[in-house]
MIKEPA-91846 format. One line per 10 residues: for each residue x negated, y, z negated of C-alpha. Coordinates in steps of 0.2 Angstrom, whole numbers, plus 5000, padded with zeros to 4 digits. Each point is the difference from the previous one (the first is absolute). Example, Ala and Ser with C-alpha at 12.3 -4.5 7.8 and 13.67 -1.06 7.14 Angstrom:
REM residues 2
4938,4978,4961; 4994,5017,5003
REM end
This chain:
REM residues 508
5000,5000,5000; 4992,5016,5005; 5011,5012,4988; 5010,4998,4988; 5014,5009,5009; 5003,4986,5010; 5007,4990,4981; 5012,5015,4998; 5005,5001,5018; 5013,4989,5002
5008,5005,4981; 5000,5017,5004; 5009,4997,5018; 5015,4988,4992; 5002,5015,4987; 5002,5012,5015; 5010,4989,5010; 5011,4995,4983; 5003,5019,4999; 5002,5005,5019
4985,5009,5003; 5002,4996,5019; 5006,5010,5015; 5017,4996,5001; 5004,5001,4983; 4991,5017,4999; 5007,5007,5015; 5018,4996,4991; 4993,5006,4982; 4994,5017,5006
5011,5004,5014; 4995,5002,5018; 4994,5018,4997; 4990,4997,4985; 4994,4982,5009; 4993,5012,5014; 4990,5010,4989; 4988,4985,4999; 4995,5001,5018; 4997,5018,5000
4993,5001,4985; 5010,5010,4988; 4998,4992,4983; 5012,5017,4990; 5014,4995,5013; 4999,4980,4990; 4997,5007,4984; 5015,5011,5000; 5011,4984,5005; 4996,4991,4986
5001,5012,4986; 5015,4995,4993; 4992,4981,4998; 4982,4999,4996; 5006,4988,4986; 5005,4988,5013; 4988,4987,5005; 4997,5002,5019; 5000,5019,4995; 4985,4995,4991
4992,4992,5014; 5005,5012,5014; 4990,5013,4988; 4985,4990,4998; 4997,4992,5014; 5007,5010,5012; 4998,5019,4997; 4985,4995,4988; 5008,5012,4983; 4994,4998,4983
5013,4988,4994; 5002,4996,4980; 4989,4983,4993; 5014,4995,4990; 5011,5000,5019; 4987,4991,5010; 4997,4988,4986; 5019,4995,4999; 5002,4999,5016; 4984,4990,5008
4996,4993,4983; 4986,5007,4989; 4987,4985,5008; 5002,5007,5015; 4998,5020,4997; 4983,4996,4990; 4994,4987,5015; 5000,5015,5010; 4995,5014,4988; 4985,4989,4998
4996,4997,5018; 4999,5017,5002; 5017,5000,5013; 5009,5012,4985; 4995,5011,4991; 5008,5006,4982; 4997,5015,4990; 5012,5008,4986; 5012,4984,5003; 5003,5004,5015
4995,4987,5017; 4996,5005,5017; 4999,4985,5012; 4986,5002,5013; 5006,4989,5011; 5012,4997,5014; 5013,4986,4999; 5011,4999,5018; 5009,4987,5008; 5007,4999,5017
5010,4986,5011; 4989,4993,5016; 5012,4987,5009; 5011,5000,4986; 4988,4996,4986; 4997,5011,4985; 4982,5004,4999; 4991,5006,4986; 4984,5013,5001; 4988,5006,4986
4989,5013,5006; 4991,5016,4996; 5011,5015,4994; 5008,5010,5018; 4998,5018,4999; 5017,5003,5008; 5009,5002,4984; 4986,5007,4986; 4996,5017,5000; 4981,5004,5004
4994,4981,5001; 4986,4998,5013; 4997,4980,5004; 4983,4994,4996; 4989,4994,5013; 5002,4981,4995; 5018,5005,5000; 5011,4983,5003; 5015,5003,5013; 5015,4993,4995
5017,5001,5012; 4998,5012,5014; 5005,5004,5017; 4987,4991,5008; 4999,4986,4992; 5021,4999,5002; 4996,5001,5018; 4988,4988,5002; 5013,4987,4991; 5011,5007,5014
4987,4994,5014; 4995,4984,4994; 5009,4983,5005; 5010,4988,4990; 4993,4985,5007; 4996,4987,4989; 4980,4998,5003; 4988,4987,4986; 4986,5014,4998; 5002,5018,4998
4986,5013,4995; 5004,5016,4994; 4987,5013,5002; 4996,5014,4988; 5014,4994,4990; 5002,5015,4990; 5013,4996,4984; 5005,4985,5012; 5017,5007,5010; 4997,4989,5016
4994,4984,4994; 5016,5003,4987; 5010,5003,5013; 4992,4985,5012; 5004,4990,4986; 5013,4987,5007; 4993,4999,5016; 4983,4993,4996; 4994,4985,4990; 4984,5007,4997
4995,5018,4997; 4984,5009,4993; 5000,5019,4998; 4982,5008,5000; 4995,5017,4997; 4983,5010,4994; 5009,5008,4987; 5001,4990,4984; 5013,5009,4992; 5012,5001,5015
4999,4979,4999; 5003,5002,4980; 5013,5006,5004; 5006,4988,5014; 5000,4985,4989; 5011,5009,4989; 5012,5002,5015; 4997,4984,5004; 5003,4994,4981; 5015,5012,4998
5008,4992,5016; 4994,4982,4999; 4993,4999,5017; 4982,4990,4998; 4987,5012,5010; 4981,4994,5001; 4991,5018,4993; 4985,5002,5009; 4986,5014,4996; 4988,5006,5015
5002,5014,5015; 5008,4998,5014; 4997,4981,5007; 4987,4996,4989; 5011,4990,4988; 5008,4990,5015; 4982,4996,5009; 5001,4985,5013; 5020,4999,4996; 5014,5001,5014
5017,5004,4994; 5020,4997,5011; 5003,5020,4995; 4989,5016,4994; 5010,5014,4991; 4988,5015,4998; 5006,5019,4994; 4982,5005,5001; 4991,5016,4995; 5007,5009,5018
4996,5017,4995; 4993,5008,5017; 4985,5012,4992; 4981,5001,4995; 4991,4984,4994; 5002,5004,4983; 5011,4990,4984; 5009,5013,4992; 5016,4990,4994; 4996,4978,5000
5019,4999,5008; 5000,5011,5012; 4981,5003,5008; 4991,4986,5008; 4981,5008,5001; 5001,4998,5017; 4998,5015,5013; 5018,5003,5009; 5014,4988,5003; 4982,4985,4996
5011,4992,4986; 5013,4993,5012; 4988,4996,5014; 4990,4991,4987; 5018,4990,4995; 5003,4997,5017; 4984,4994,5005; 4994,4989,4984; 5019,4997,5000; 4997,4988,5015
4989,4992,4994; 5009,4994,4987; 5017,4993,5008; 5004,4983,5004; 5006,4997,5019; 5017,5005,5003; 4999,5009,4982; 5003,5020,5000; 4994,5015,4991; 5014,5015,4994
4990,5016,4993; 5002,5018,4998; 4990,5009,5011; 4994,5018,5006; 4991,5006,5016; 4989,5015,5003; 5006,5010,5017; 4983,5006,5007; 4997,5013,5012; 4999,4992,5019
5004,4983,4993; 5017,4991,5001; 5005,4992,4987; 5006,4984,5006; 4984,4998,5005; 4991,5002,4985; 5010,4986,4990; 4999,4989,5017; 4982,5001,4994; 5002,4991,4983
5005,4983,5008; 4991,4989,5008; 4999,4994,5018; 5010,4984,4997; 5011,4992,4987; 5011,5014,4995; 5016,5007,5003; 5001,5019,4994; 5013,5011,4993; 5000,5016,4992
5013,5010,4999; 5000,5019,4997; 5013,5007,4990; 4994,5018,4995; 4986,5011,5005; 4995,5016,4993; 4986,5013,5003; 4988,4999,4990; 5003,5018,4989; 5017,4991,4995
4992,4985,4997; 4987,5007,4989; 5011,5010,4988; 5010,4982,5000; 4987,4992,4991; 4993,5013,4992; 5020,5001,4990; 5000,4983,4999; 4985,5003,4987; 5010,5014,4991
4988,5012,5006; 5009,5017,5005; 4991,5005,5021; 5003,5018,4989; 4986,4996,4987; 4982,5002,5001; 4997,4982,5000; 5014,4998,5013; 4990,5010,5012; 4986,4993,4997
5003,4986,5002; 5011,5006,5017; 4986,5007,5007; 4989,4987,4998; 5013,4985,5008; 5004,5013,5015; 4982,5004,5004; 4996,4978,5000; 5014,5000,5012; 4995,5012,5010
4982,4992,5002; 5010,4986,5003; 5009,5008,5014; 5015,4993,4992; 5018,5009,5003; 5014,4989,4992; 5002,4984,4991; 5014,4986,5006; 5005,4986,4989; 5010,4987,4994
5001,4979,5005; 4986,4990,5005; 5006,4981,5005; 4988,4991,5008; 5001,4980,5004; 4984,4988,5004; 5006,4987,5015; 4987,4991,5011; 4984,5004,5001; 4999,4997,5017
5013,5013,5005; 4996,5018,5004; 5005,5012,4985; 5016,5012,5003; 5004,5018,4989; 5016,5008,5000; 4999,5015,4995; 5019,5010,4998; 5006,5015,4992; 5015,4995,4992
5007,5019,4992; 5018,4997,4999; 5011,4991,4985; 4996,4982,4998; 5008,4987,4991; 4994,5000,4980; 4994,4981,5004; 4990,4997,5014; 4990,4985,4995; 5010,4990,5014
4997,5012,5014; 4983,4999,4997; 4999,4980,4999; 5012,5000,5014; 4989,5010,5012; 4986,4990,4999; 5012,4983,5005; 5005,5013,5013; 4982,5001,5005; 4995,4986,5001
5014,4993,5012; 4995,5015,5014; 4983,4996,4996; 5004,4981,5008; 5011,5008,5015; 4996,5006,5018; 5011,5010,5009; 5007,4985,5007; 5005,4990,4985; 5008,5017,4994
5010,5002,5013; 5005,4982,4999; 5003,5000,4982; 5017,5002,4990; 5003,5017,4989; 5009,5003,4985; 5009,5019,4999; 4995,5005,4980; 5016,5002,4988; 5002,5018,4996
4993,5007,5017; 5007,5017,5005; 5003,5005,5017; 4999,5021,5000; 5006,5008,5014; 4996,5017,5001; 5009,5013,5012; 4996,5019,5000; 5009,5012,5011; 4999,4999,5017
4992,5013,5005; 4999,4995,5019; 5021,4999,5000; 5003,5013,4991; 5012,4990,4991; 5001,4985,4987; 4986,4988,4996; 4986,4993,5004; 4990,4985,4993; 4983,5003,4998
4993,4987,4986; 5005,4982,5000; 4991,4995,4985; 5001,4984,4989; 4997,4999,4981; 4997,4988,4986; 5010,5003,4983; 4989,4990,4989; 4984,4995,4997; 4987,5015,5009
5015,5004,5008; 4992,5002,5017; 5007,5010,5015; 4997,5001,5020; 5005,5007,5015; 5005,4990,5012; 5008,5003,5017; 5018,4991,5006; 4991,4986,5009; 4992,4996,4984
5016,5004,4990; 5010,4989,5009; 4988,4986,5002; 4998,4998,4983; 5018,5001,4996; 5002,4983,5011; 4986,4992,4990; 5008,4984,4988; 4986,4987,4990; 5012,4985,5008
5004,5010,5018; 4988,5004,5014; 4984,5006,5001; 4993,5017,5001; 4994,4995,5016; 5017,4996,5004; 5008,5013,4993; 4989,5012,5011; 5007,4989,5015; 5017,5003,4996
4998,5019,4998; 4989,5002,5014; 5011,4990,5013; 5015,5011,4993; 4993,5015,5003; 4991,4998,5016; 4982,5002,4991; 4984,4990,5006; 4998,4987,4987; 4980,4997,5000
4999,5019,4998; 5014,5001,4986; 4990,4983,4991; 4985,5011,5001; 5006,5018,4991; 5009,4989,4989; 4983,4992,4990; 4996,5018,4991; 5012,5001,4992; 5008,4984,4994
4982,4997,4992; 5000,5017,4989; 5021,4994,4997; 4994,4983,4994; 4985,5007,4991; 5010,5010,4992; 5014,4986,4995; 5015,5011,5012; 5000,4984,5007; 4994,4982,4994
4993,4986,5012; 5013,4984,4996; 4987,4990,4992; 4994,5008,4988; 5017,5005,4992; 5008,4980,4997; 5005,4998,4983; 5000,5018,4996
REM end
């Protein structure tokens, strides 16, 4: 046991629960407005709510563990026993003066595919008053690592390797879909306070210490889950969670790369990522670059990009430090002038997913920026693409002319008409456009031909060959030249799952 946190874990998480420290229960205790104030940090808001029942048990908790106020001994005692309050007091996770306790802790749960999942981590500056994280400071639930749960497939796989664990989110979250998991990380109280998560939620993790891929060398795993140190800056180590040591968007090369390395065939690697946008360098490009020649199938998608001024006084907030301060633009300054040596501009970011297949095959990148809304799971998308993949990697023109389709549930056909300006009168269409509503929720042009094609297409009918036939004879078009402008586009439909060969879709 590597703290003894990880003993009064699971007690202190079936008090909680026993008392409805969880975010439904909260949500309905405080009210939705009052809930809210949680996200946006406004801890008088809470306070306020609960001022007519800080005797009342979960008012207790809500105090101490969640807006972090002094809250009576005699309270805390009664309500988490006195064994518990004096565990903590004495490893240095509360602090007492005048009889009065201030947890420094935080304590959050959240549901990931219907499971309640308990975190232990580092005190969150959102909600107390002129608190600046440490630099070993332990992440607990966040955006990111939200979104990474959101990216990563069910799949039941036997080995899964969760990379710069961190308090242990992913491989928590991973939990029944592996039989074996081992969460590393150079940071030794980030994994003491893992295998209290993974005490508190009785999930057996293998706690390995070591940086990056050290703890895991000559081992090959089914699935890598890695929320690395992205921060896109100078080589240096300002904050353990956050800053890899690495100059620019290194750390998730270096993950992708090593990463590689380290997969099984067939197994696939799901990380956060950032990439630097350089002067008179594309982008795609520059991530095509960190795979190699064969073996590989590449995806990253890009879901923001900022300029590198916003991005800067992003972090630099992060870290509680106000841009307006000395320190602030000093430290501005100094990241601006290392991007401008760098002859960097912006920063893009988001998923990285990328799967080892044959050797012997040439390595493909996909590299797509995918702005608009998205479903809030995508793990199946994602796992689905690369079955997607790998069928048009097997298929010449021929054999996907000759094949049988599958028209995706939920499709949209949009046709757009404007004015018509040429008539003078009524309207004229101008975009035919069809859209997925789930998953990446993907969207293309297409012309009528296409449009109507498609719309003939059945898994048990004919083939898209002849389909195109059909169509073609019907409305007096040459068919070897329709065959041929039909190929674009039915690959980018089926690579983006529009529309789904008939083979790879039995028994869903």
């Amino acid at each position: 046991m590597r703290s003894a946190l990880t003993e009064v874990s699971p007690r202190l998480v079936q008090i909680l629960e026993k008392e409805g420290f969880t975010p439904a229960t909260l949500q309905e205790y405080l009210g939705p407005a009052a809930y809210s104030s949680i996200a946006r940090g406004e801890p008088a808001s809470i306070l306020y709510t609960l001022r007519n029942r800080e005797a009342e048990p979960l008012a207790i908790l809500i105090r101490a563990f969640l807006v972090h106020t002094e809250v009576a001994r005699q309270q805390l005692d009664r309500v988490l026993t006195p064994q518990i309050v004096e565990t903590l007091l004495t490893l240095g996770m509360a602090q007492e003066k005048n009889s009065l306790v201030t947890i420094g802790f935080d304590i959050r749960s959240t549901l990931i595919d219907g499971r309640l999942i308990w975190i232990f981590s580092d005190l969150d500056a959102s909600l107390v008053a002129n608190h600046i994280p440490g630099k070993d400071h332990v992440l607990g639930i966040g955006a990111a690592s939200l979104s990474l749960l959101s990216a990563t497939p069910r799949t039941p796989v036997h080995t899964l390797l969760d990379l710069g664990s961190g308090s242990g989110i992913q491989a928590l979250g991973q939990a029944p879909h592996a039989h074996t998991i081992i969460a590393t990380d150079i940071h030794d109280r980030a994994l003491d306070f893992a295998e209290a998560n993974s005490a508190a939620n009785k999930v057996p993790l293998e706690i390995r210490s070591g940086s990056w891929f050290d703890p895991v060398a000559g081992e090959k795993f089914d699935r890598i889950v890695a929320n690395p140190p992205f921060v896109v800056g100078p080589p240096e180590i300002g904050h353990v969670y956050r800053d890899s040591g690495l100059d620019l968007d290194g750390a998730t090369e270096y993950v992708v790369r090593k990463g590689i390395d380290h997969l099984k065939e067939q197994g696939c690697l799901h990380a956060l990522g950032s990439w630097a946008y350089r002067e008179e360098e594309s982008v795609p490009a520059r991530v095509a670059s960190w795979i190699p020649e064969t073996g590989v199938s590449a995806w990253f998608i890009q879901r923001d990009t900022v300029d590198s001024i916003d991005y800067i006084n992003t972090w630099l907030r992060d870290e509680s430090i106000d841009p307006r301060s000395n320190e602030g633009a000093q430290r501005t300054q100094h990241w601006l002038q290392h991007f401008e040596h760098a002859q960097v501009t912006a920063i893009g970011f988001r998923f990285v997913a990328v799967k080892r297949i044959d050797d012997h095959l040439p390595s493909e990148v996909v590299f797509e920026h995918v702005s608009h809304p998205i479903d809030s799971y995508v793990g199946d998308e994602i796992q689905e693409h690369f079955v997607r993949m790998e069928w048009l990697r097997n298929k010449d023109a021929e054999a996907i002319l000759d094949a049988q389709y599958y028209l995706r549930p939920g499709v949209a056909k949009e046709d757009i008409s404007t004015t018509d300006i040429q008539a003078g009168m009524g309207f004229a269409s101008t975009v035919l456009r069809l859209t997925r509503t789930d998953g990446l929720r993907f969207s293309h042009e297409v012309d009528q031909h296409i449009a109507a094609i498609i719309a003939g297409l059945h898994p048990a009918g004919l083939s898209l060959r002849e389909v195109a036939e059909l169509y073609a004879f019907s409305n007096g078009l040459e068919e070897d030249s329709l065959y041929t402008e039909l190929i674009q586009p039915i690959v980018a439909l089926i690579q983006h799952g529009i529309i789904l060969p008939a083979d790879i879709t039995t028994g869903w």
